[in-house]
N, C-alpha and C positions, 0 to 999 in steps of 0.2 A: 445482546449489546447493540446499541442503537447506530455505532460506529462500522462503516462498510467499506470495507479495503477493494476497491475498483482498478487495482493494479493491470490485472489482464484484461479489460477493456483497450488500457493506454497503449500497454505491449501492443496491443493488435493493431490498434492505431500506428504506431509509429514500425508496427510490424518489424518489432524485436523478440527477440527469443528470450526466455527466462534467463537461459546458462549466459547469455549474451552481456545482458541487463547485469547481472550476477559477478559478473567478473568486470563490468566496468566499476561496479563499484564497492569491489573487493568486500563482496560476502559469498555465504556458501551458496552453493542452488537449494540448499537444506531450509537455509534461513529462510531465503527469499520465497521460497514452498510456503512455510509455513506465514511469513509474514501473506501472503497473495491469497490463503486460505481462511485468514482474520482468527488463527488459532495462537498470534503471539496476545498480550496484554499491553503491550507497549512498544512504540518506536524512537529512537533515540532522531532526534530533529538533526544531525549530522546526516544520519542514514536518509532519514526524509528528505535533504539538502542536496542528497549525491543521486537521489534515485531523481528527483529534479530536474536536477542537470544535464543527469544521461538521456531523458526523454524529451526534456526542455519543454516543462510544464509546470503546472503551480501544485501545492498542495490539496485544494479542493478537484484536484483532477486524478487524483489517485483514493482520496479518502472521501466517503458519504455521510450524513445523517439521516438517518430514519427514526418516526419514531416508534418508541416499542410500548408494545402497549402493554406489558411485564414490568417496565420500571418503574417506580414508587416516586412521584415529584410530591412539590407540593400544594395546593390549591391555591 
C-alpha cells in the first residue's frame, strides 16, 4: 500500500504517549496500535479530525505517499 501512517513520528514530536493520544480521542490503545501500524484499511475523517486536534497538526503530518512499485497504474 503506497499509503504510510507516520503517526509515531508526530507522537514523538509532540512527545505523546499512544495510551495518551488514545484516550484524548476516545479510541482503544487497540485501535490506535493497529491504525499506527498501517494494518487498518481505512480511517474514518472524524478520527483523522480528532487525532488532529490532539496533536495540532494537519493530515499530511500523520499520513505519507510513496510510491510502490507493486501497484498497477495506468500508462
Amino acid at each position: 500500500m503506497p499509503i504510510v501512517v507516520t503517526l509515531d513520528v508526530m507522537l514523538a514530536r509532540r512527545k505523546m504517549k499512544s495510551k495518551d493520544l488514545a484516550a484524548a480521542i476516545g479510541i482503544t490503545e487497540q485501535n490506535l496500535s493497529l491504525l499506527k501500524s498501517g494494518k487498518v484499511k481505512g480511517v474514518r475523517f472524524a478520527t483523522l479530525d480528532a487525532i488532529c486536534r490532539a496533536l495540532d497538526c494537519r493530515p499530511g503530518d500523520v499520513l505519507d505517499w510513496t510510491e510502490d512499485a507493486d501497484t498497477d497504474r495506468p500508462a
